[in-house]
KEVOTI-895108 format. One record per residue (C-alpha): residue in one letter; z, x, y. Coordinates in steps of 0.25 Angstrom, whole numbers, padded with zeros to 4 digits, always signed. Example, Ala and Ser with C-alpha at 12.3 -4.5 7.8 and 13.67 -1.06 7.14 Angstrom:
BEGIN
A+0031+0049-0018S+0029+0055-0004
# end
This chain:
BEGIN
X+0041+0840-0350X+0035+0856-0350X+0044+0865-0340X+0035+0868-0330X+0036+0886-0332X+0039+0893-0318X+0029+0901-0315X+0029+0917-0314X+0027+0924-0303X+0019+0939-0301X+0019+0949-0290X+0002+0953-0286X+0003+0962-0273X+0015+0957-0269X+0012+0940-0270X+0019+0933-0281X+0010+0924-0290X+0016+0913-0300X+0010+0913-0315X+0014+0903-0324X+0021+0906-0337X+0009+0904-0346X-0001+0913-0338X+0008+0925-0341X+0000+0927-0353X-0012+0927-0346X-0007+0939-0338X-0001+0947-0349X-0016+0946-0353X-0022+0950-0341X-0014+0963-0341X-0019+0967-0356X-0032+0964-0349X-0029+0974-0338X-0032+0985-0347X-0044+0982-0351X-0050+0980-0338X-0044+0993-0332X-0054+0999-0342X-0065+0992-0338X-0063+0994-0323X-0063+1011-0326X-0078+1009-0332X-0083+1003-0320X-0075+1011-0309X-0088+1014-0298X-0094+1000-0299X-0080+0993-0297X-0076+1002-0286X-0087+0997-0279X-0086+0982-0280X-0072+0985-0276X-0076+0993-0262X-0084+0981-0261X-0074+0970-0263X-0063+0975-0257X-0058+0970-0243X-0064+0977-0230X-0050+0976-0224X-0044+0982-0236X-0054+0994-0235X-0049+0996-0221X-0035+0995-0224X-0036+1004-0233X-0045+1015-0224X-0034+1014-0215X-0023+1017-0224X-0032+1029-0231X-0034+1036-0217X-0018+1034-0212X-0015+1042-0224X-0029+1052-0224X-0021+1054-0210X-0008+1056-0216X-0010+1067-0224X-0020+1075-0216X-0006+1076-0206X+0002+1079-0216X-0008+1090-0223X-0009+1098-0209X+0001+1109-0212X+0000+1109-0228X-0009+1120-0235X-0019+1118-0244X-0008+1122-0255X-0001+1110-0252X-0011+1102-0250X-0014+1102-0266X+0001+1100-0269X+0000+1086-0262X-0015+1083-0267X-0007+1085-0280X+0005+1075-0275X-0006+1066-0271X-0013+1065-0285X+0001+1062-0290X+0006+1053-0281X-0009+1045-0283X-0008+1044-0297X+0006+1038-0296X+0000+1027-0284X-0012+1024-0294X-0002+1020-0306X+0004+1011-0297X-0008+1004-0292X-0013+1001-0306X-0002+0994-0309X-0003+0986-0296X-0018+0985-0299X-0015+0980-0312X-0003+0969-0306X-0015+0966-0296X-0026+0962-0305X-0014+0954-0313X-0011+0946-0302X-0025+0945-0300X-0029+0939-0313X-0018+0929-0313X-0021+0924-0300X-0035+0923-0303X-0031+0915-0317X-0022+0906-0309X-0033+0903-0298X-0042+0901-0308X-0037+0887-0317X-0039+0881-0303X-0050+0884-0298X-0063+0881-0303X-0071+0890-0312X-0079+0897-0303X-0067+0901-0294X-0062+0905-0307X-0074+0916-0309X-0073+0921-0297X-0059+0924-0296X-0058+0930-0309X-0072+0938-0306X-0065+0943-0293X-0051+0947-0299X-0058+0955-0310X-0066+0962-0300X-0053+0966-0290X-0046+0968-0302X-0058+0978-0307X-0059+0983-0293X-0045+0988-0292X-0046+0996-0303X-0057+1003-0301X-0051+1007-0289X-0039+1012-0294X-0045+1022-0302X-0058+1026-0295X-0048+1030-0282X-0036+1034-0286X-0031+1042-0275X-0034+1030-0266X-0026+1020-0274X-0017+1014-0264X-0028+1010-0254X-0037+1004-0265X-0024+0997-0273X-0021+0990-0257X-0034+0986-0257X-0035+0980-0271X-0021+0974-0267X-0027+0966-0255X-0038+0961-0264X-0029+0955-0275X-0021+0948-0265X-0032+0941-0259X-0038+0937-0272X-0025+0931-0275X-0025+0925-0261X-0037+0918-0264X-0036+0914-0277X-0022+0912-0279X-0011+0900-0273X+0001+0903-0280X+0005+0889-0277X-0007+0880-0281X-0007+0890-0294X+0007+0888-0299X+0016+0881-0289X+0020+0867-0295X+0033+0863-0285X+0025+0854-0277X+0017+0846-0289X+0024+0833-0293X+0020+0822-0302X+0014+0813-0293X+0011+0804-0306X+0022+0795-0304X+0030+0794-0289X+0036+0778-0290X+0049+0787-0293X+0058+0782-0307X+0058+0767-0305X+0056+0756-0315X+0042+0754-0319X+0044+0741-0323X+0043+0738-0308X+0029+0739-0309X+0027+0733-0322X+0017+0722-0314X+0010+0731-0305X-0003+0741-0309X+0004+0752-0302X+0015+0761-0304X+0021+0762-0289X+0015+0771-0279X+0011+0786-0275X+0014+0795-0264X+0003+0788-0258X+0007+0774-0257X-0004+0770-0269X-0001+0764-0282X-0001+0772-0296X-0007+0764-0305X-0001+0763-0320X-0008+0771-0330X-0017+0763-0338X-0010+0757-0352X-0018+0755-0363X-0015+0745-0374X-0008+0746-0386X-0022+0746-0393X-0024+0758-0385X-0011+0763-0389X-0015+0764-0402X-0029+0770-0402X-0022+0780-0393X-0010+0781-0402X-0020+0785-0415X-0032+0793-0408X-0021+0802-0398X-0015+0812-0406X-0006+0816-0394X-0001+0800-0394X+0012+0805-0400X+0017+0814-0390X+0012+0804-0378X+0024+0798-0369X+0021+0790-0357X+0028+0795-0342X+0036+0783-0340X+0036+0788-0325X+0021+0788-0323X+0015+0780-0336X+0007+0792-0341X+0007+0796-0354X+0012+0811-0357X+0008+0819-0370X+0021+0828-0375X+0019+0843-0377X+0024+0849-0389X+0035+0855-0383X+0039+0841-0376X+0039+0836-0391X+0047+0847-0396X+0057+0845-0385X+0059+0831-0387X+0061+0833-0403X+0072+0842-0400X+0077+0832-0390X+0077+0823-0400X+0083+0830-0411X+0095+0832-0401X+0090+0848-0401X+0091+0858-0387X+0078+0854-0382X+0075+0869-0377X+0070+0878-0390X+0073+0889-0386X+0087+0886-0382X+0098+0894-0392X+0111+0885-0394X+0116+0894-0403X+0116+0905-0394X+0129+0914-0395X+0139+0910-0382X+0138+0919-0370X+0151+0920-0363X+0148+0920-0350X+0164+0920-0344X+0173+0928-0351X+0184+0920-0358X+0194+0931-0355X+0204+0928-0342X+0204+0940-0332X+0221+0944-0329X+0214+0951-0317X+0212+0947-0305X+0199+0947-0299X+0203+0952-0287X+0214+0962-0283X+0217+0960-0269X+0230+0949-0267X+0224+0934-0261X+0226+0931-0247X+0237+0922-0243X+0227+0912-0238X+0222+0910-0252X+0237+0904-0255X+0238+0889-0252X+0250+0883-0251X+0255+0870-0259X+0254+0857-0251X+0266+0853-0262X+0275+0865-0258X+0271+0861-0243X+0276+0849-0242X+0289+0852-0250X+0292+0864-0240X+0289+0853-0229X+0299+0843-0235X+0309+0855-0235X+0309+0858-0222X+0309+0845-0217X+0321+0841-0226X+0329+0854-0218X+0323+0850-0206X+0330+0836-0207X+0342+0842-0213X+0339+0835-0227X+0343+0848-0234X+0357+0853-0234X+0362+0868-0239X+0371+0865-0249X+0383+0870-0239X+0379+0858-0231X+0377+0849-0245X+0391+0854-0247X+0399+0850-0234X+0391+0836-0233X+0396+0833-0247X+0410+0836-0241X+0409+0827-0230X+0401+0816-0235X+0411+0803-0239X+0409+0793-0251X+0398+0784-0251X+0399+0771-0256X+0387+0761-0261X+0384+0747-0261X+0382+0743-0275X+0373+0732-0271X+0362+0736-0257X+0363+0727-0245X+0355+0712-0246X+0350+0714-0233X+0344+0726-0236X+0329+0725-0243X+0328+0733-0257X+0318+0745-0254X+0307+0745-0264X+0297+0755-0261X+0286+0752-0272X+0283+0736-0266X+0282+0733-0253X+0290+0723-0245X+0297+0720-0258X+0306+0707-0258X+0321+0712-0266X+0323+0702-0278X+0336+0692-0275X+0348+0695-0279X+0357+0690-0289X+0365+0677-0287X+0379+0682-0287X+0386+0679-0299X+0393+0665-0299X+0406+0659-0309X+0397+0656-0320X+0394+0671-0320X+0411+0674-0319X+0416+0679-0329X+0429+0669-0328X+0419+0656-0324X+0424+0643-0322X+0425+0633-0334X+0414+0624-0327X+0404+0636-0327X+0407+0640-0341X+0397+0632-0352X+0400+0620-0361X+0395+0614-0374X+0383+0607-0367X+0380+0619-0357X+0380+0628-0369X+0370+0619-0377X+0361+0618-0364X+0362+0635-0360X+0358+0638-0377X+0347+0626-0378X+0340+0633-0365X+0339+0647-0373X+0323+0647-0373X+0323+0643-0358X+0333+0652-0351X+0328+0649-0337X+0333+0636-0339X+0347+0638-0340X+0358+0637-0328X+0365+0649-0331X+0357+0660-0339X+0371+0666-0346X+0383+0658-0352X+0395+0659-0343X+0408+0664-0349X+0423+0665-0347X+0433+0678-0348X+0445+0681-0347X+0445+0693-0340X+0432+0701-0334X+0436+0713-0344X+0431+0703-0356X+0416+0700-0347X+0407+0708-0359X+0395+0714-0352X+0382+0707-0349X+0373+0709-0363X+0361+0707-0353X+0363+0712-0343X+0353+0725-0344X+0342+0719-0349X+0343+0707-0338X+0345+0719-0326X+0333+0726-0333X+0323+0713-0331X+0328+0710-0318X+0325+0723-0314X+0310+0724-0321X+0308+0709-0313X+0311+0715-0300X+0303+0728-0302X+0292+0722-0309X+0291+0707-0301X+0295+0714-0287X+0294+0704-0274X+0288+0709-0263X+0282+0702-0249X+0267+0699-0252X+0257+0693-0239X+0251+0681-0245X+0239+0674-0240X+0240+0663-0234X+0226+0655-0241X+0224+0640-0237X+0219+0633-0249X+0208+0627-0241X+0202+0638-0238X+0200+0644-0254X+0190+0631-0253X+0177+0635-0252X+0169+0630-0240X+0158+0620-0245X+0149+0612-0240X+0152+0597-0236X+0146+0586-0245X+0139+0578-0233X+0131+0592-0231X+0126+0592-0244X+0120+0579-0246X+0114+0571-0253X+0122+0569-0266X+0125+0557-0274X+0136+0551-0269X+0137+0535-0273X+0134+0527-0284X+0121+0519-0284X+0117+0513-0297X+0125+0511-0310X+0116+0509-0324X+0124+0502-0334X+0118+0498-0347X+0122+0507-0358X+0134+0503-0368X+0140+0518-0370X+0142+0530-0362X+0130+0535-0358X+0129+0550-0359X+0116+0555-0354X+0106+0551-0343X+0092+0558-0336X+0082+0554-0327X+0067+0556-0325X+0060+0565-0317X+0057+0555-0306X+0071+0551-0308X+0067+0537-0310X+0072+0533-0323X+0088+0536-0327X+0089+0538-0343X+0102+0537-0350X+0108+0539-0364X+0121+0531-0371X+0129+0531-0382X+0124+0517-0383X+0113+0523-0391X+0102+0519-0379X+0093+0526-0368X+0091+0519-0355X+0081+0522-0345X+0086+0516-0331X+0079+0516-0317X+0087+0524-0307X+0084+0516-0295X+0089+0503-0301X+0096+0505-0312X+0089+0496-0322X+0087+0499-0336X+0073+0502-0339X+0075+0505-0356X+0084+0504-0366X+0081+0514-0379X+0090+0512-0390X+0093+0525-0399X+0101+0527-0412X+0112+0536-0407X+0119+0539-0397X+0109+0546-0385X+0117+0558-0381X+0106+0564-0370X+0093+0557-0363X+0084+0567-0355X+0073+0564-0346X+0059+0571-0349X+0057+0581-0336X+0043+0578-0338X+0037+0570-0330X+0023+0569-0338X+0031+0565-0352X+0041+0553-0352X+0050+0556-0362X+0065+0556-0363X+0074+0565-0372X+0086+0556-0380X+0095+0563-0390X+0100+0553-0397X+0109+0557-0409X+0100+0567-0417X+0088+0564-0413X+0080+0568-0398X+0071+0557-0395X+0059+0559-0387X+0060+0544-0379X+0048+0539-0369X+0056+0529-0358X+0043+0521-0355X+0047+0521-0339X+0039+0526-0328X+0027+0530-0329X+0018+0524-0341X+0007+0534-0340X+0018+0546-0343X+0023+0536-0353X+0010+0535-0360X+0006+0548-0359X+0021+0552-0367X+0017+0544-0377X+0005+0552-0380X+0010+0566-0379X+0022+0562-0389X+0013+0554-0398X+0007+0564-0407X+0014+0577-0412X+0007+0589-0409X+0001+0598-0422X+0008+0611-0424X+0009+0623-0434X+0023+0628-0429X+0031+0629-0443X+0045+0623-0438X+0056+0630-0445X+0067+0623-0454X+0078+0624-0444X+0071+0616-0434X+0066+0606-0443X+0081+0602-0448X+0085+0603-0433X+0074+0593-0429X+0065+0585-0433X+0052+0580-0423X+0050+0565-0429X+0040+0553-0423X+0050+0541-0419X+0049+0528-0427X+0043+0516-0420X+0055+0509-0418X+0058+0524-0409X+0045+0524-0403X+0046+0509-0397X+0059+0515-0391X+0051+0526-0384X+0053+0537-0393X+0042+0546-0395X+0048+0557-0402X+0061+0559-0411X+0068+0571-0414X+0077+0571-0426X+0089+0581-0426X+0100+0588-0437X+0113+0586-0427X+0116+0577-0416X+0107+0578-0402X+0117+0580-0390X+0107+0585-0379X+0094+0585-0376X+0088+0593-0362X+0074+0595-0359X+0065+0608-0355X+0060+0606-0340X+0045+0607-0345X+0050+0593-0355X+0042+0599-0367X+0054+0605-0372X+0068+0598-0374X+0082+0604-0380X+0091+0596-0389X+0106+0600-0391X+0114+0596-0406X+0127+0603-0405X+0130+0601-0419X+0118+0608-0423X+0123+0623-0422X+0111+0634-0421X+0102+0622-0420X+0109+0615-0410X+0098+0617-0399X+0085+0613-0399X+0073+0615-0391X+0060+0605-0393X+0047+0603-0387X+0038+0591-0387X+0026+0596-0386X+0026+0603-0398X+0036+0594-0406X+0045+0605-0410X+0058+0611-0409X+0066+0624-0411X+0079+0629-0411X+0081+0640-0399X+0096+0644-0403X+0097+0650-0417X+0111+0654-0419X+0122+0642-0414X+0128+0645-0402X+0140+0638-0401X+0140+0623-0400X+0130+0618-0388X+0133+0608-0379X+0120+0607-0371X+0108+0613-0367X+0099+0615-0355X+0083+0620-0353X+0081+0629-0341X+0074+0621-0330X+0063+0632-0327X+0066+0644-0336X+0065+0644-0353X+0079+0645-0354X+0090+0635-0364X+0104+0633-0359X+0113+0631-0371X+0128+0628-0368X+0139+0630-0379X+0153+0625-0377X+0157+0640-0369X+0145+0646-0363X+0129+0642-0359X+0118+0651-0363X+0105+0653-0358X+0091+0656-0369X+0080+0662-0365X+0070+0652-0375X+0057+0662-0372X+0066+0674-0375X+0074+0668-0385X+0085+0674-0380X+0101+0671-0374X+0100+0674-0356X+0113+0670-0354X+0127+0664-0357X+0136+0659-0347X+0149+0658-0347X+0156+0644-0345X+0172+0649-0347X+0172+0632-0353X+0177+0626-0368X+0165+0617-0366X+0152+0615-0360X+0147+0599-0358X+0132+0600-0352X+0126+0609-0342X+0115+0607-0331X+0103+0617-0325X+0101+0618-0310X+0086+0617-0308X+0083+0628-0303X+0088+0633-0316X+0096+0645-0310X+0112+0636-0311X+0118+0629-0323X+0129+0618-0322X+0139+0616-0333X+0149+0604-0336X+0161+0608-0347X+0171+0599-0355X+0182+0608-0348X+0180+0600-0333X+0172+0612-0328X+0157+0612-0321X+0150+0628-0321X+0140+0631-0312X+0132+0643-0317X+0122+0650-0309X+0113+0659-0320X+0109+0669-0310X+0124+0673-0307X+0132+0675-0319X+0135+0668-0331X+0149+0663-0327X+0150+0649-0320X+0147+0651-0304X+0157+0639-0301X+0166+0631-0310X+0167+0616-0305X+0180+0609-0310X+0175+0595-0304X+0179+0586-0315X+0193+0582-0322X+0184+0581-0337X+0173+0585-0344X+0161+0588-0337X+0151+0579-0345X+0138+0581-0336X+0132+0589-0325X+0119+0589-0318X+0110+0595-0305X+0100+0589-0297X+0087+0594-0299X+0085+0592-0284X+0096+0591-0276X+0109+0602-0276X+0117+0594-0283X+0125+0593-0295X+0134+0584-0304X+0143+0583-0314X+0150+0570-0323X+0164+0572-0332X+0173+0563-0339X+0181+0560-0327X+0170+0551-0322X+0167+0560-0310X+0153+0563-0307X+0153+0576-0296X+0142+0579-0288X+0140+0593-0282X+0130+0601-0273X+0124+0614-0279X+0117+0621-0270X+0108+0632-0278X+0103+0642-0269X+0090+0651-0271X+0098+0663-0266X+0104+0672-0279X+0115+0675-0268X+0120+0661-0265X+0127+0654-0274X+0127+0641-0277X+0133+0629-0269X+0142+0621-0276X+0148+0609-0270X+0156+0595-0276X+0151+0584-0268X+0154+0571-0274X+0162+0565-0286X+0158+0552-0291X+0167+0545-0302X+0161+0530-0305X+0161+0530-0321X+0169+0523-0328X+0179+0531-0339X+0175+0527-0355X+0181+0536-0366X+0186+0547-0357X+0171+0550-0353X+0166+0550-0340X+0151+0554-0335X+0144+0559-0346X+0130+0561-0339X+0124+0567-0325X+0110+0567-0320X+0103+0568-0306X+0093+0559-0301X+0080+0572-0302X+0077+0567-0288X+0088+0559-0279X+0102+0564-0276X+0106+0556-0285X+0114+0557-0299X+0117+0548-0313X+0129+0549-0319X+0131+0542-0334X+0145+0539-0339X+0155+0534-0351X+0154+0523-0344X+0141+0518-0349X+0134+0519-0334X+0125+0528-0329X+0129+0529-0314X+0119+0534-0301X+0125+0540-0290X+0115+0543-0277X+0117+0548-0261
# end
């Protein structure tokens, strides 16, 4: 959040050294201090000099010997031929020019034991605190050393400030590294390098991607919300704590971070010190300069010449060229010798009219000549009687269908023909026709209509399929409307309008049992469990809970005892569902029948479905508004009312085979509910006035949809929520439809008593679609009261499929 300051740097003997920002107080310091120690140094001149003979480098000493000797040499050459008068002239001149070297080296004795000090500060937060002593014992010393130097010799300062010189640069050789003090343009934050990607990618793993290494960083530890809150009342920095969504660490804000973000927040200029009432500084004058900038004329290769005026010049020259452009004494003797022209009124027919906006454009036909209706003096048999008139005025609204569209007429001379009163206004449309409906030759392709067929697959490939008639049940009185099988597929079960439920066997088409109800049983539905032998009957407004008494006893038996006593409860059941439904206990006239349990409803029962599990079951009462859907489970004895506001009026209702998912279809679309999340998933759209029934594929991935409008929809939910194919197989309304739980097959009955079957191939692949092919159409019922086949339903294990009709017969079709 802090901006990182750049460092400064200082000039020690010629070397740069970098100091940060905040020490720059330290060294203001250290050069009031300089003062004090100057004084001190002068106490103790003969015992420092000493230590400073001592410690000085041997090489340095020599250096400096050889410098002293040149220049001893020097001027004992140059004082050869001088008197002794000037000889104390220039020992004068010396003593000047000395006291004027010594200034200067104090002061570059005073930047030397700066830069010193600061190096040996910087040196000293990252050592430890012995290298700390020593370095600061040893710059006090050469520091000390310097000075006393300096002013116990101060004829031979130059030689002793070199050597002082030499020293400090190799203390701050070998205490200092001006890149592992200060430099930070190679550190980075190694705490994070996974780059910004989600973290929810590893929302299941310990770690938090990978290093530089190739090893795992692991998440910071996260403590509870108990934790949380301890922290939360003991912390007192809790407050300005955030957590790095980069790295998962927590970051405590400085002051100035907090202050920031207020002014952020405040919609302030987040920089303090910045002035946005400062007065304006008008950088470029406003005033235009009539000078030019320079004097000298522009060269003619800065002059570009104008494509435009180019190509006018080059049209001019071509037109004198070919001879297009006359002089007006050459205008004036063509005009002389040129003769008449004459026009034709009307251009050649044999010529084709240029039009230069279409191409290959087709001239409009011509007018028919005028003929002796159109004559001003026409023959009496053209002219209109009584009869003829009549006719001409009674097609006034129908124009089109006139002979003639004017009335012919008869005058005496052609100076007595008034003019044509629409003649503009007809020219004007016939005009707008041929400029805005213009004919011109278009290339046509020339498309068999065999091949817009798609190329499917040939029936005898895609065997087997039910394809003849095998067994015919008769025994009911009325239309029977609904039919279900078993899960072994061994007992067929049917529902009429003769108020009974028979239970046949499929192999020989014998009636096993005959139950008697007190309405009309709109919808019959075999448990898919197999441990529970129960069947589902909605008969009028009650749900019956029926045990057949076929197949195994020991299931049988076993039924009885789950369903004989009600299981205790404290779930308070509210007063909606109570006057939606009641959970009664059959009489025993209903119990010798095979009821076990009997559910009494406020509005007539259409539709009942189960749950694949067969604890739960749905019931449909399309009168009943927000309350027309119904879900119930049997273990429990209780029922609630998923749908709280009325959606439309519901026609039927499906469970998801292996998902918690309630299809509900109104009379325009189907929608989809999530029952653990409460909530709508989808809607799809069916472009129909009605829906009749609908069926689930059972890999739960395709839904099939019969309408009252002739039209079968085949919907694949992981594509879109439009139909993925529309089947218009049937002349009426489709009435039922139903897949195989095994086989690729599908089928659908309507009231033209045609029941189609079809091969739906459902592949595994997201990117193939589905394979829909009509196979075979059956047609054996019988017409009653313009119903045809009410009820569809596949044998759970043979290729085989039932079909109940108007006709009061309940019809197998196998292979």
């Amino acid at each position: 959040m802090g901006k990182i300051e750049k460092p400064l740097k200082r000039k020690i003997n010629g070397r740069e050294i970098k100091i940060q920002a905040n020490d720059t107080e330290e060294i203001e310091e250290s050069e009031d201090s300089d003062e004090d120690l100057l004084t001190e140094v002068q106490e103790d001149e003969s015992s420092e000099s000493e230590e400073e003979s001592e410690d000085s480098d041997p090489e340095d000493s020599e250096d400096d010997c050889d410098e002293s000797s040149e220049e001893q040499s020097e001027e004992d050459h140059q004082n050869v031929s001088e008197d002794d008068s000037d000889e104390e002239v220039e020992s004068g001149d010396d003593d000047d020019s000395d006291e004027s070297e010594s200034d200067e080296e104090d002061q570059q004795i005073n930047e030397d034991h700066r830069g010193q000090k600061i190096t040996a500060e910087e040196t000293a937060s990252k050592s430890s605190t012995s290298d700390e002593s020593k370095i600061l014992q040893n710059d006090k010393e050469g520091s000390e050393s310097e000075i006393a130097t300096k002013e116990k010799t101060p004829r031979k300062g130059g030689r002793n400030s070199e050597s002082v010189k030499s020293v400090g640069q190799e203390q701050i050789s070998k205490a200092t590294d001006e890149y592992d003090a200060f430099d930070t343009s190679d550190e980075e934050d190694i705490r994070n390098t996974v780059g910004n990607i989600p973290k929810n990618w590893y929302d299941e793993y310990k770690h938090l991607g990978y290093d530089w290494d190739g090893k795992q960083i692991i998440k910071p530890e996260a403590g509870d919300h108990l934790d949380e809150f301890l922290k939360k009342m003991e912390d007192p920095d809790f407050w300005r704590t955030v957590k790095d969504p980069q790295t998962g660490q927590n970051v405590i804000l400085s002051e100035e971070d907090i202050n920031l973000i207020k002014r952020i927040k405040a919609q302030k200029i987040p920089d303090v010190s910045f002035d946005e009432y400062a007065p304006w500084v008008e950088w470029f004058t406003s005033q235009v300069e009539k000078m030019p900038i320079r004097k000298f004329p522009e060269h003619k290769r800065s002059f570009l010449p104008s494509k435009n005026e180019a190509k006018k010049v080059s049209k001019l020259v071509h037109a004198l060229k070919m001879g297009w452009i006359k002089t007006r004494e050459e205008q004036a003797r063509l005009r002389a010798k040129k003769e008449p022209q004459f026009y034709m009124l009307w251009s050649a027919d044999d010529q084709a009219e240029e039009m230069r906006r279409i191409h290959k454009h087709i001239a409009a036909p011509k007018r028919l000549l005028p003929g002796h209706a159109e004559s001003y003096n026409p023959p009496p048999e053209y002219l209109f009687d009584a009869k003829e008139m009549k006719e001409w005025n009674k097609l006034k609204n129908a124009p089109w269908k006139r002979k003639l569209h004017f009335v012919p007429q008869k005058f005496d001379a052609l100076r007595k023909v008034p003019a044509y009163p629409r003649f503009i206004k007809e020219r004007f449309l016939r005009c707008l026709d041929l400029y805005l409906c213009p004919r011109a030759i278009k290339m046509k392709l020339s498309i068999e209509p065999e091949s817009l067929v798609p190329k499917l697959p040939s029936p005898r490939d895609l065997q087997p399929f039910p394809t003849t008639l095998s067994i015919e049940y008769k025994g009911h009185t009325d239309m029977v409307r609904t039919i279900s099988t078993d899960k072994t597929g061994q007992y067929l079960l049917s529902g009429s309008d003769d108020c009974t439920i028979k239970i046949w066997e499929v192999n020989t088409g014998r009636c096993l049992k005959t139950i008697q109800t007190d309405s009309i049983v709109r919808c019959v539905e075999w448990c898919p469990n197999a441990a529970l032998s129960l069947v589902l009957v909605a008969t009028g407004n009650e749900v019956l809970l029926i045990n057949p008494g076929v197949g195994d006893f020991v299931v049988s038996s076993r039924t009885d005892d789950v369903l004989k006593e009600a299981p205790n409860s404290d779930v308070v059941i509210s007063e909606r569902v109570k006057k939606a439904v009641q959970w009664c206990e059959p009489e025993q006239s209903l119990y010798d029948r095979g009821v076990r349990i009997q559910l009494k409803h406020f509005k007539m029962v259409t539709q009942v479905t189960w749950h694949g599990k067969g604890d739960y079951f749905g019931s449909l009462m399309p009168d009943g508004l927000n309350r027309s859907v119904l879900i119930s489970q049997i273990s429990k004895r209780k029922s609630q009312l998923p749908l709280t506001k009325s959606k439309g009026l519901v026609q039927c209702i499906l469970f998801h085979p292996t998902k918690p998912f309630l299809f509900v279809a109104t009379q325009r679309h189907v929608k989809i509910y999530d029952l653990l999340k409460q909530a709508q998933l989808k809607k799809l759209m069916t472009n129909s006035n009605c829906i009749s029934t609908m069926a689930i594929h059972p890999g739960g991935d395709n839904l099939l949809v019969g309408t009252y409008d002739r039209k079968m929809l085949w919907f694949d939910l992981d594509l879109s929520t439009k139909p993925y194919q529309t089947l218009r197989l049937h002349g009426t309304s489709v009435r039922g439809v139903a897949y195989h739980k095994r086989y690729p097959l599908f089928a659908s009955g309507s009231d033209d008593r045609s029941l189609i079957i079809s091969h739906g191939m459902v592949y595994n692949e997201l990117l193939q679609n589905a394979l829909i092919v009509p196979l075979k159409r059956l047609q054996d019922h019988q017409p009653f009261n313009d119903f045809g086949i009410l009820g569809v339903h596949f044998h759970p294990l043979q290729p085989w499929v039932f079909s109940s009709g108007a006709d009061s017969t309940i019809k197998l079709y196998t292979n």
